[in-house]
N, C-alpha and C positions, 0 to 999 in steps of 0.2 A: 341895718348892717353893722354899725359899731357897735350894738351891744351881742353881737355875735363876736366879735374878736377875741373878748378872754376865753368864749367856750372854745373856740375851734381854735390850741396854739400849733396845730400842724400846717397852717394854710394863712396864708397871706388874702387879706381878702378885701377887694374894692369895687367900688361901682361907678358905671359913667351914664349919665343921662340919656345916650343914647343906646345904651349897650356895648359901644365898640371902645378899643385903645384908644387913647392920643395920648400928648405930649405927659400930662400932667401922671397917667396912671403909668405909660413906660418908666419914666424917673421912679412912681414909686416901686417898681416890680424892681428895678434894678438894686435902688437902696434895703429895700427888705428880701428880698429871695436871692437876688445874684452877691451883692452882699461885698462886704471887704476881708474875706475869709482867709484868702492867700498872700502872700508878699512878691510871689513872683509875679509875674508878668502875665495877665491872660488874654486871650483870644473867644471874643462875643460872635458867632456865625448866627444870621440868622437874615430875615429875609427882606423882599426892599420897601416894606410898608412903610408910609408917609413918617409913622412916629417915628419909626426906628431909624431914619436916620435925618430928622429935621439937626436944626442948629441946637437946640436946646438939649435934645437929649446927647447928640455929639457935644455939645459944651460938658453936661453931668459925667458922663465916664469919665472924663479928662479927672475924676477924682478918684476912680478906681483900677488905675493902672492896667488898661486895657486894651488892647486893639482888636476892632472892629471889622470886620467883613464882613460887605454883604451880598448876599446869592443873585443872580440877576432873574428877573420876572421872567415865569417859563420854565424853572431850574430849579425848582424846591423838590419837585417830586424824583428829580435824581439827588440828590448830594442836600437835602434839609432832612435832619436825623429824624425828629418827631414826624414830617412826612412820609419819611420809607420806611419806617422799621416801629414806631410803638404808638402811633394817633390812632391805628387801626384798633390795636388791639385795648389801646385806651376807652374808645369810644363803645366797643364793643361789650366792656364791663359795667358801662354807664349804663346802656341798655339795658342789661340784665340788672340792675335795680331798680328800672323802673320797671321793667316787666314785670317784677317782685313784688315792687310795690301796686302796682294793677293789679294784680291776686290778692296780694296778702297785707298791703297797708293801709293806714290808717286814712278814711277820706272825708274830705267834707264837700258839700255840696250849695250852690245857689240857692236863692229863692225858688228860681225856676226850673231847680232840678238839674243845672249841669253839673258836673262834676270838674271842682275846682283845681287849680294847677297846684303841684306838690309846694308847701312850703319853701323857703330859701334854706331854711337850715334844713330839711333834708336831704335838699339839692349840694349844698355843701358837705352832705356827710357822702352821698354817694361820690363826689370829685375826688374828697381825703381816701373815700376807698380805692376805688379804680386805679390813682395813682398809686397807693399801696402794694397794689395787686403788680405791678412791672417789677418785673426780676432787676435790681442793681446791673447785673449781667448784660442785658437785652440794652438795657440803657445804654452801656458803658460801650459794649460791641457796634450799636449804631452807629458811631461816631467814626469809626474804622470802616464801615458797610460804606457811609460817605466818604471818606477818603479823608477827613478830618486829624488825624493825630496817625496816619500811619509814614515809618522811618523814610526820609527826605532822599534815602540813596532811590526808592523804588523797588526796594526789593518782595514790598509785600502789596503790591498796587493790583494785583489779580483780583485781590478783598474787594477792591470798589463794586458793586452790585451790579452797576449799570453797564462797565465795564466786562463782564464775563461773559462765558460763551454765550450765544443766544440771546444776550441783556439787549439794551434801550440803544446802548450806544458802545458797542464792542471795538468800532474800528479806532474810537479815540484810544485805547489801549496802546496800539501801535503809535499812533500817533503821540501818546505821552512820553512813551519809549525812544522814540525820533527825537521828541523835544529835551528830555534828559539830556541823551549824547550829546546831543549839539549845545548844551551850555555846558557839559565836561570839554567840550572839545576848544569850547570858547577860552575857559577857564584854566586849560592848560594852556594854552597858544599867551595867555596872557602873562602866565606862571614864566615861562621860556623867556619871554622879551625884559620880563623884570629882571630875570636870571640873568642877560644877557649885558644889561644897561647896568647891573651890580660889577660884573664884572669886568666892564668896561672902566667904571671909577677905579676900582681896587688896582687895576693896572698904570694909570694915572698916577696913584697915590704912592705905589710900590717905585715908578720912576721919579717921583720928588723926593722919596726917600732914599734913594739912590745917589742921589746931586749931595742932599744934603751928606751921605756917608763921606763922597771922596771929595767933598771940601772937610770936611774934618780931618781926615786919615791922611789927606797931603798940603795941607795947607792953604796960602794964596800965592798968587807965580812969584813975588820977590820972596818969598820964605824959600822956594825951591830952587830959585836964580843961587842965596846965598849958598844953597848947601852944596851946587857945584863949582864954586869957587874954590882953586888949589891953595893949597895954607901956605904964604908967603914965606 
């Protein structure tokens, strides 16, 4: 596998003993493909597998100015972008290279005549393709289909998928809509009481300023005893 790295610089590329993620290849997916590309602030959604959120890999972000969220089990197939909107069509291009390659690739075979599993490099070159094949678009729209990056007022929360007429889960619609209101409603009610407790001081202040004018402008009571005293 590492002398596949310099050929293939579109694809990040690792292997685990048992086939599956942990600790060790999260870390490096994060350092080489999620990367430290931006300065702002980002946001990792993704789902509640053991790696993703043991201590270690929560210790590693802590270097790439990140926050975390994750989908709860049961909930990917609404609101996990790669789940609803482009694993389908990912998986579906994959196939079609291998189909391709069962007709028309290059094979080699056992001793005993079976026919042997496709190379790893060209297992990697169909991944680099497939992913190719996803429109930037299709990508970028998922993320809105989830509910991921759309404006915090709710004004565009129709988009969520699961959400709309006839979807998975339509009545939460309402029920988002109910939960809105009631933290504007919070939110003012709390807005009022600050307004309230401001203007309580400022009246406070405006009366010690007050004390303090008509000791200046008339003095203290023997300054004002002398000045009605008749001139001998």
């Amino acid at each position: 596998m590492k002398a596949m790295k310099p050929e293939f610089k579109d694809a990040a590329i690792a292997t685990s003993k048992n086939g599956w993620m942990n600790d060790e290849l999260t870390q490096d997916w994060i350092t080489a493909v999620y990367g430290k590309f931006a300065f702002a602030k980002r946001m990792l959604v993704w789902d509640s597998y053991k790696c993703h959120i043991s201590d270690a890999v929560k210790k590693h972000l802590l270097n790439f100015n990140t926050l975390m969220a994750v989908i709860p089990g049961g909930c990917t197939k609404y609101i996990q972008a790669p789940d609803v909107c482009w694993n389908k069509p990912f998986k579906d291009h994959l196939r079609e290279s291998y189909e391709d390659w069962m007709e028309n690739g290059e094979k080699f075979y056992t001793k005993g005549g079976n026919l042997k599993a496709p190379s790893k490099r060209v297992i990697v070159s169909w991944v680099i393709s497939s992913w190719n094949r996803l429109s930037a678009d299709h990508i970028r729209d998922s993320f809105q289909v989830c509910g991921l990056n759309l404006p915090l007022d709710g004004s565009e929360d129709s988009k969520i998928h699961c959400m709309k007429g006839g979807g998975t889960c339509t009545p939460a619609l309402a029920l988002l809509k109910l939960r809105r209101l009631t933290d504007a409603m919070e939110t003012l009610t709390m807005d009022e009481e600050d307004d309230e407790e401001e203007e309580k001081n400022e009246i406070v202040i405006y009366d010690s300023e007050d004390d303090e004018n008509r000791n200046s402008d008339f003095g203290s009571d023997s300054d004002s005893e002398d000045l009605m005293e008749p001139d001998a």
